[in-house]
N, CA, C and O atoms as a DFTB+ gen file, in Angstrom:
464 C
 N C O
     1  1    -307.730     -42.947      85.401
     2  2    -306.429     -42.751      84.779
     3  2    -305.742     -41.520      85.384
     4  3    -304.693     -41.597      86.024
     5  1    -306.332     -40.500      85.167
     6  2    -305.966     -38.857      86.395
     7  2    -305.440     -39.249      87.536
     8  3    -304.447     -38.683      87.992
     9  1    -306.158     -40.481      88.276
    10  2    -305.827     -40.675      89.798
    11  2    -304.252     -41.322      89.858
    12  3    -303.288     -41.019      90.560
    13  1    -304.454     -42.447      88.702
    14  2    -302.743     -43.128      88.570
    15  2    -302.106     -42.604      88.103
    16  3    -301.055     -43.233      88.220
    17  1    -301.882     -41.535      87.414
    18  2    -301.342     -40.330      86.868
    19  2    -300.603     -39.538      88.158
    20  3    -299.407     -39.247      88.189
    21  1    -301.469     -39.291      89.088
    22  2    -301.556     -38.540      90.185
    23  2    -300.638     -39.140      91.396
    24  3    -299.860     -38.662      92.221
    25  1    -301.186     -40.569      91.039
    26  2    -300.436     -41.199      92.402
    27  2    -298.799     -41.216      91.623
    28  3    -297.775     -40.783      92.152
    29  1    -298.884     -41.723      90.499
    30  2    -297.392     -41.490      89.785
    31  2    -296.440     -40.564      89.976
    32  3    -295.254     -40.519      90.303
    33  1    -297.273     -39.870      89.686
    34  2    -296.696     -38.264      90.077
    35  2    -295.995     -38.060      91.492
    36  3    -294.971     -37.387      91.611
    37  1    -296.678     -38.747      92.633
    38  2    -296.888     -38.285      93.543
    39  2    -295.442     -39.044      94.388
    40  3    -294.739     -38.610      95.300
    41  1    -295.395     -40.482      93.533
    42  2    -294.441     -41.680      93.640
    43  2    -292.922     -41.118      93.558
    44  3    -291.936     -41.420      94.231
    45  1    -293.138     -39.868      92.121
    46  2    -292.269     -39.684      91.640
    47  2    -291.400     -38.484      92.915
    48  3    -290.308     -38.548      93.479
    49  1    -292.216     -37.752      92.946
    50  2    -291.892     -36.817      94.219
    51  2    -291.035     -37.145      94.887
    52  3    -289.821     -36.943      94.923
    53  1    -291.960     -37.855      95.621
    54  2    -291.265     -38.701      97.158
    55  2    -290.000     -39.028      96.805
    56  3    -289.075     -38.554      97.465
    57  1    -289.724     -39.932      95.653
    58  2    -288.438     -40.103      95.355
    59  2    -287.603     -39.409      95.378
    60  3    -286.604     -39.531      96.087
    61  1    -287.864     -38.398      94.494
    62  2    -287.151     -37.170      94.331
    63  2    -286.866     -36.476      95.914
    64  3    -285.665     -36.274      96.093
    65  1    -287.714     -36.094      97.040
    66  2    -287.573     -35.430      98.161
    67  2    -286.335     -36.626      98.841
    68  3    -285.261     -36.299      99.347
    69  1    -286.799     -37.895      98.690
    70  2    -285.537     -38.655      99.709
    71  2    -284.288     -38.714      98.401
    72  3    -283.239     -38.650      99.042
    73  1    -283.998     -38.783      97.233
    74  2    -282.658     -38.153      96.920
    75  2    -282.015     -37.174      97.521
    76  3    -280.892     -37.254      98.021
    77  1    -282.823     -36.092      97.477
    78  2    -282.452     -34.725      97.828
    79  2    -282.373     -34.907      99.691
    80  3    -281.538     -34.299     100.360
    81  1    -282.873     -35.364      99.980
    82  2    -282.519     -35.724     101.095
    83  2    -281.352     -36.309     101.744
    84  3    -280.698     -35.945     102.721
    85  1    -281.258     -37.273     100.983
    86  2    -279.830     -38.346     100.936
    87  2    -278.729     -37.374     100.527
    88  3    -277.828     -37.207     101.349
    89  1    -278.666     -36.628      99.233
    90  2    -277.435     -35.705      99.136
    91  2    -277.563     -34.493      99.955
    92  3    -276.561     -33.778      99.963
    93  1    -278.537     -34.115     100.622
    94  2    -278.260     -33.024     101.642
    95  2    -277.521     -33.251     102.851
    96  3    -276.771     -32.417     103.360
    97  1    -277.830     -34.803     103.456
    98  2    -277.006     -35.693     104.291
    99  2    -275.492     -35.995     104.054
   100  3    -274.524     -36.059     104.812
   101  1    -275.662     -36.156     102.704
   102  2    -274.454     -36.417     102.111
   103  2    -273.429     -35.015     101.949
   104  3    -272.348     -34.904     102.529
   105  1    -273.925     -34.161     101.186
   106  2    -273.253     -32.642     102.360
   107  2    -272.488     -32.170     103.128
   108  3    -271.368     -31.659     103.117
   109  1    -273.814     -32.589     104.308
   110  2    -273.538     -32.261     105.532
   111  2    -272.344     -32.752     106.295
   112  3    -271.774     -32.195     107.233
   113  1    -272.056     -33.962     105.687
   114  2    -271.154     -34.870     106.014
   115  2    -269.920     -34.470     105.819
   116  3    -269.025     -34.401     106.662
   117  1    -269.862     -34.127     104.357
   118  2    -268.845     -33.309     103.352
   119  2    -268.142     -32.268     104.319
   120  3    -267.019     -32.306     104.822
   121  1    -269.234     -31.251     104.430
   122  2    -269.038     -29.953     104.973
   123  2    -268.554     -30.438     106.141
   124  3    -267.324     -30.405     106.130
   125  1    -268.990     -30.859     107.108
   126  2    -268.154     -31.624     108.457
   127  2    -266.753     -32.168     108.534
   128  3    -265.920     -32.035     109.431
   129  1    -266.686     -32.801     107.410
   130  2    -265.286     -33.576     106.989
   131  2    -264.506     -32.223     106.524
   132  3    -263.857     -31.697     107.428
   133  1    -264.479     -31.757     105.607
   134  2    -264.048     -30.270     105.412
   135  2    -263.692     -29.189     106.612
   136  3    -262.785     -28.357     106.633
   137  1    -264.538     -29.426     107.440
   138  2    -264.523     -28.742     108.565
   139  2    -263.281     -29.051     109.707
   140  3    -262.394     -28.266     110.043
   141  1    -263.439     -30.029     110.046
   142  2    -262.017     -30.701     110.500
   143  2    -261.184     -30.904     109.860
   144  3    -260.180     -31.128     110.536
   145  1    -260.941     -30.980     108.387
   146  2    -259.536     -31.153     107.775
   147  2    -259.052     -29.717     107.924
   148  3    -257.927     -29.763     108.423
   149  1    -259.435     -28.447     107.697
   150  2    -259.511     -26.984     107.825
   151  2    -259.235     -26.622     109.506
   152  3    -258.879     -25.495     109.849
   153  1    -259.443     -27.701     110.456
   154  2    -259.143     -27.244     111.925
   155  2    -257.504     -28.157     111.680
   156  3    -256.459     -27.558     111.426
   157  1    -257.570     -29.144     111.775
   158  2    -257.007     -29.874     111.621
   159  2    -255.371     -29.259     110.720
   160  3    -254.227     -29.392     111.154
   161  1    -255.649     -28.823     109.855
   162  2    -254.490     -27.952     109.046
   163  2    -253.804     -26.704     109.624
   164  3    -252.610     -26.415     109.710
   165  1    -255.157     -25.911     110.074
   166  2    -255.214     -24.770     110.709
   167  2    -253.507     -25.222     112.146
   168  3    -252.408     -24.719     112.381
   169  1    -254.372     -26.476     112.706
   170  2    -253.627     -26.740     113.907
   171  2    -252.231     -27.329     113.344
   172  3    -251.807     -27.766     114.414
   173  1    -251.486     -27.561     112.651
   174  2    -250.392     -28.447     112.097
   175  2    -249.636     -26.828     111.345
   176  3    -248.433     -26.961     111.119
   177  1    -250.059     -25.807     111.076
   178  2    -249.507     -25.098     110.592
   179  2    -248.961     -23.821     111.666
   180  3    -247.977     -23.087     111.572
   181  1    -249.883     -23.889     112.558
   182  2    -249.665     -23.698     114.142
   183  2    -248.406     -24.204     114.484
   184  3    -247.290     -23.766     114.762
   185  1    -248.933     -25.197     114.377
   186  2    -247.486     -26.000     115.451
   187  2    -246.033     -26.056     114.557
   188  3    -245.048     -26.191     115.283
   189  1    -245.819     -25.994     113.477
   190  2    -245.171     -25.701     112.465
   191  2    -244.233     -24.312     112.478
   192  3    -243.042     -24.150     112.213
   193  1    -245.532     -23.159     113.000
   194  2    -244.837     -22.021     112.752
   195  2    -244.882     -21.561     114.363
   196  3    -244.314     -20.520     114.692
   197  1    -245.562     -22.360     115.325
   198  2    -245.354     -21.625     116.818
   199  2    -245.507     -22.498     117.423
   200  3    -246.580     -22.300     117.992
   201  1    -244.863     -24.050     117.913
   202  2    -245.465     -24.609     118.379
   203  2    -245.874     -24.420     119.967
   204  3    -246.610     -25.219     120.546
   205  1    -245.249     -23.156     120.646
   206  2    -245.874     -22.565     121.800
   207  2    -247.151     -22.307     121.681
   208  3    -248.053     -22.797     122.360
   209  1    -247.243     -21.562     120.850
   210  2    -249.277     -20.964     120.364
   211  2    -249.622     -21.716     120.406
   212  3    -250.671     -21.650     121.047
   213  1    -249.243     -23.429     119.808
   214  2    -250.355     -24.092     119.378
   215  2    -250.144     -24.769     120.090
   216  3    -250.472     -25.884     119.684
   217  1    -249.568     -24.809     121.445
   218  2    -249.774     -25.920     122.716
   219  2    -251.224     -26.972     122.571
   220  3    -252.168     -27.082     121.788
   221  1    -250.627     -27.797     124.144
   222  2    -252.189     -28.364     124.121
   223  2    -253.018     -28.094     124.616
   224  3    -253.280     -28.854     125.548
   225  1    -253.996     -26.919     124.413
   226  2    -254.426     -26.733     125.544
   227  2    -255.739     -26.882     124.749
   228  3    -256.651     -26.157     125.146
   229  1    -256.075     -27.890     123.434
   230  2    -257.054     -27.943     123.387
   231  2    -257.629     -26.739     122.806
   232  3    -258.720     -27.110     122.373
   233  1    -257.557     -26.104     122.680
   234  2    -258.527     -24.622     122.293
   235  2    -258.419     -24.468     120.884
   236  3    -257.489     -25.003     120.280
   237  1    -259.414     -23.683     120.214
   238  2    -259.373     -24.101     118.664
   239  2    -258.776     -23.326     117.925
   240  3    -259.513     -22.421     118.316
   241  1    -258.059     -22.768     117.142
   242  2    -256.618     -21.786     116.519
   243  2    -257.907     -20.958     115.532
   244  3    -258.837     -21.508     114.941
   245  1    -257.640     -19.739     115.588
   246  2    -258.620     -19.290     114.747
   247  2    -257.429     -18.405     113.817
   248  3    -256.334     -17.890     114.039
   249  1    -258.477     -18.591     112.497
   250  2    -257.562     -18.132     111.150
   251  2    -256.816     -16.874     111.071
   252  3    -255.820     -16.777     110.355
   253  1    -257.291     -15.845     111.828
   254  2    -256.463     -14.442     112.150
   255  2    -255.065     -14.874     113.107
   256  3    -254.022     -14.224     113.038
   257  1    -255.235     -16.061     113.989
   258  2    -253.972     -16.410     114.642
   259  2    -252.923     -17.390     113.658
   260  3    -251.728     -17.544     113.911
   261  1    -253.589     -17.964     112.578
   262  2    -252.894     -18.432     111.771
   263  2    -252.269     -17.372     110.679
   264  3    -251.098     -17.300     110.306
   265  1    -253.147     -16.745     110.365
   266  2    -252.248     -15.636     109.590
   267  2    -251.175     -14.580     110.075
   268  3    -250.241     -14.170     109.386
   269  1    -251.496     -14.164     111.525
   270  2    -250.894     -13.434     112.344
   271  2    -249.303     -13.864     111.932
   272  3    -248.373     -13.358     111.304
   273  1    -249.575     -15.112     112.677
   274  2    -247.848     -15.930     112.873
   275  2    -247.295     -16.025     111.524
   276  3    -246.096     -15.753     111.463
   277  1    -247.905     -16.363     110.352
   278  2    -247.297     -16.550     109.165
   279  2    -247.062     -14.853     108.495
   280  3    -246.317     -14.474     107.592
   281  1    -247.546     -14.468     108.927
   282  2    -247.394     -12.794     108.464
   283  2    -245.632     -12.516     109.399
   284  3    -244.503     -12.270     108.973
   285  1    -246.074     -12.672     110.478
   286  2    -244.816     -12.693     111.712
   287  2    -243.111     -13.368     110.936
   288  3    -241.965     -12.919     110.918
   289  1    -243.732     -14.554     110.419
   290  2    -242.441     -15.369     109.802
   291  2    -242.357     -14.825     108.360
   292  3    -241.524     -15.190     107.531
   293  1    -243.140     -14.081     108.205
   294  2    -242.382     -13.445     106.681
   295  2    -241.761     -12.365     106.951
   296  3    -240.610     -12.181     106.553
   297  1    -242.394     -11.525     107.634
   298  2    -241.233      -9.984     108.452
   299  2    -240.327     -10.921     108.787
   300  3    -240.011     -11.309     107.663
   301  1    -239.790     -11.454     109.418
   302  2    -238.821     -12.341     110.170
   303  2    -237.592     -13.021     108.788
   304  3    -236.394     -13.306     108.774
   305  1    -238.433     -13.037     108.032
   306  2    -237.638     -13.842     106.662
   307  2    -237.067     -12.868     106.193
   308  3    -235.838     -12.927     106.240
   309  1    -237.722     -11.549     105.539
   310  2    -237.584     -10.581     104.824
   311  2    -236.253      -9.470     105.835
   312  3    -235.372      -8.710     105.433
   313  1    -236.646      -9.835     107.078
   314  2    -235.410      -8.957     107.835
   315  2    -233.980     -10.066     107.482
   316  3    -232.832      -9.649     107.333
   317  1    -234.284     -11.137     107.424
   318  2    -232.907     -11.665     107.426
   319  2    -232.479     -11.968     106.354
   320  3    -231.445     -12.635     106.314
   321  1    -233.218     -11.526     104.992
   322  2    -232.440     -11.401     103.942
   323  2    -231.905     -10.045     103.672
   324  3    -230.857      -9.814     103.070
   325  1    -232.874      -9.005     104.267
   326  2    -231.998      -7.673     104.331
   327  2    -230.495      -8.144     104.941
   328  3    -229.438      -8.245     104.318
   329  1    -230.706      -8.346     106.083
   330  2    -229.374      -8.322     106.989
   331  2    -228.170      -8.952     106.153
   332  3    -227.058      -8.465     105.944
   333  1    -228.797     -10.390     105.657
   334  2    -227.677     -11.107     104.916
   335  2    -226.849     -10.111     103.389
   336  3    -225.743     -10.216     102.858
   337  1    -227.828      -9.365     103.172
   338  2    -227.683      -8.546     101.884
   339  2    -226.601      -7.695     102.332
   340  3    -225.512      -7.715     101.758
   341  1    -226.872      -6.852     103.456
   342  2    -225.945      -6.150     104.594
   343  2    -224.592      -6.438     104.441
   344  3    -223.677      -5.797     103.926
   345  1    -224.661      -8.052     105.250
   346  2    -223.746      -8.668     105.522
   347  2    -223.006      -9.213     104.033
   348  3    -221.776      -9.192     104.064
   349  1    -223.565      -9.637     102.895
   350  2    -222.975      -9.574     101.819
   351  2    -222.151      -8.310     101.209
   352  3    -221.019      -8.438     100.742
   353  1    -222.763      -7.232     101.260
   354  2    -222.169      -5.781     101.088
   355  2    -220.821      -5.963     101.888
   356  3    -219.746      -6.250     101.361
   357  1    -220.994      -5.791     103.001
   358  2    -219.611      -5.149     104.153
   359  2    -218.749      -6.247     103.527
   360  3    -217.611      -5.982     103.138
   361  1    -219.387      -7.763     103.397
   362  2    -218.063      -8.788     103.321
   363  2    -217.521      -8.128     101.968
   364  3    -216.306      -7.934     101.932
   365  1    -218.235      -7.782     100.913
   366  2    -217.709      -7.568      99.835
   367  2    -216.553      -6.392      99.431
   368  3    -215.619      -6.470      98.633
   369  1    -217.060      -5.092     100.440
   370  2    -216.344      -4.259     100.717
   371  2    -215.168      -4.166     101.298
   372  3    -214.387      -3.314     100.874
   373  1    -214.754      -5.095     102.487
   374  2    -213.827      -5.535     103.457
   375  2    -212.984      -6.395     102.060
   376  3    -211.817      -6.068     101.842
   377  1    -213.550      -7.325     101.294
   378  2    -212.671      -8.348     100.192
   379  2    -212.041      -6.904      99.332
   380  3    -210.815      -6.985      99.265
   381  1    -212.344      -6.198      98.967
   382  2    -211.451      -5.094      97.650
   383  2    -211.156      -4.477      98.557
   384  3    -210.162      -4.029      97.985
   385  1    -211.091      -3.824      99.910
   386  2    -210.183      -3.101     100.661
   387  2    -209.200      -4.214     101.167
   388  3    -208.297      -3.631     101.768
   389  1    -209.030      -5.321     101.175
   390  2    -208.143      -6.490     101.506
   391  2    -207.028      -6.457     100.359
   392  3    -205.819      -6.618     100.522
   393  1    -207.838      -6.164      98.937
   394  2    -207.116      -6.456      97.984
   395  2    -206.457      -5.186      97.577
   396  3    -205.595      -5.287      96.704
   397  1    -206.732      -3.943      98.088
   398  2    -206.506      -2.597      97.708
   399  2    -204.602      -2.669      99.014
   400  3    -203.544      -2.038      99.026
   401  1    -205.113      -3.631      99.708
   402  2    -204.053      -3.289     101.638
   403  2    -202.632      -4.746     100.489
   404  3    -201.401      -4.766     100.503
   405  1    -203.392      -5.443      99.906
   406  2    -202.670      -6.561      99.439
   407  2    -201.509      -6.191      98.594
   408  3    -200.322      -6.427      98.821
   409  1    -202.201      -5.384      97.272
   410  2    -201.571      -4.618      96.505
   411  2    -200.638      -3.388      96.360
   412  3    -199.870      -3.018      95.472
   413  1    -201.003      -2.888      97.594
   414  2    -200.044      -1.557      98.244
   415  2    -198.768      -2.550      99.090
   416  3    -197.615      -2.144      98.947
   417  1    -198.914      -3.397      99.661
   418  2    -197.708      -4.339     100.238
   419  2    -197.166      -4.544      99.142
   420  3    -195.972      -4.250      99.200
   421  1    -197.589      -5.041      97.821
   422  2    -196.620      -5.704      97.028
   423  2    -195.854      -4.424      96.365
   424  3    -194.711      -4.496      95.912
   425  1    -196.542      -3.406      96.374
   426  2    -196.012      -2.266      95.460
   427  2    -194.896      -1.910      96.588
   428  3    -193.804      -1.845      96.024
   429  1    -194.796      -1.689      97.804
   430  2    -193.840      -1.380      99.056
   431  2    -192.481      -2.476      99.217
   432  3    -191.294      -2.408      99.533
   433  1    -193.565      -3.602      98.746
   434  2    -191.711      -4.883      99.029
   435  2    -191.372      -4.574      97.573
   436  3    -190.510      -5.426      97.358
   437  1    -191.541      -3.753      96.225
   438  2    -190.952      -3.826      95.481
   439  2    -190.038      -2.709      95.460
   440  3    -188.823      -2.892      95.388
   441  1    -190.683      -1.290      95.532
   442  2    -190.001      -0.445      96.013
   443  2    -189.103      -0.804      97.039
   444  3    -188.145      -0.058      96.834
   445  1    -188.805      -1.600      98.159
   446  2    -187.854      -1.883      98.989
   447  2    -186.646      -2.456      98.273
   448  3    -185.463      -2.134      98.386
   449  1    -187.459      -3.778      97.179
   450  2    -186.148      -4.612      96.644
   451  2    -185.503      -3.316      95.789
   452  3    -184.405      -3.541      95.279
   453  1    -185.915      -2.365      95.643
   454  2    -185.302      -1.716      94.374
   455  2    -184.031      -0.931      94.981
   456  3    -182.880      -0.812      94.562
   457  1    -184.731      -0.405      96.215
   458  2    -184.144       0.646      97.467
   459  2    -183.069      -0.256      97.551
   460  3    -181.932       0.192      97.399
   461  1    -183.251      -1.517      97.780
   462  2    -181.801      -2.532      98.631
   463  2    -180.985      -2.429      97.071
   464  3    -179.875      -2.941      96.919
């Protein structure tokens, strides 16, 4: 009875080692597939934000060159909302000195009609 006990046991194992086997395979697979969707993204976000960098030359984009460029296009963003902010100011300034040049004409052709 010990021995079929034993071999049971032993039945049971094996099973257990090729599950664990099968999902370690299964994994590996995972992690692989993961692996190329992550190159794969890496490269599309490349070409997205440089598609010079990310020519074809085949070579594999590593994540400091992906962050580089996206770091690059946010300075790049952030300067041209300064500028536009800039450029909102002066336009705004130039509009009430328009209206300051507008209002001194009308006050001058009235004083004129008064003069005539």
């Amino acid at each position: 009875q010990a021995e079929e006990e034993l071999k049971a046991a032993c039945a049971r194992r094996a099973e257990q080692l090729r599950e664990m086997g099968r999902r370690e395979r299964l994994l590996r697979a995972d992690l692989r597939r993961a692996g190329e969707q992550l190159e794969s993204f890496k490269t599309q976000v490349m070409q997205v934000c440089s598609p010079s960098a990310a020519g074809s030359t085949g070579k594999s984009i590593t994540e400091q060159q992906v962050i580089e460029e996206i770091r690059q296009i946010c300075d790049k963003n952030q300067q041209s909302h300064e500028r536009e902010q800039c450029l909102q100011e002066e336009l705004s300034s130039r509009l009430t000195k328009e209206k300051e040049v507008s209002a001194n004409i009308e006050v001058l052709k009235n004083s004129l009609r008064e003069l005539q």
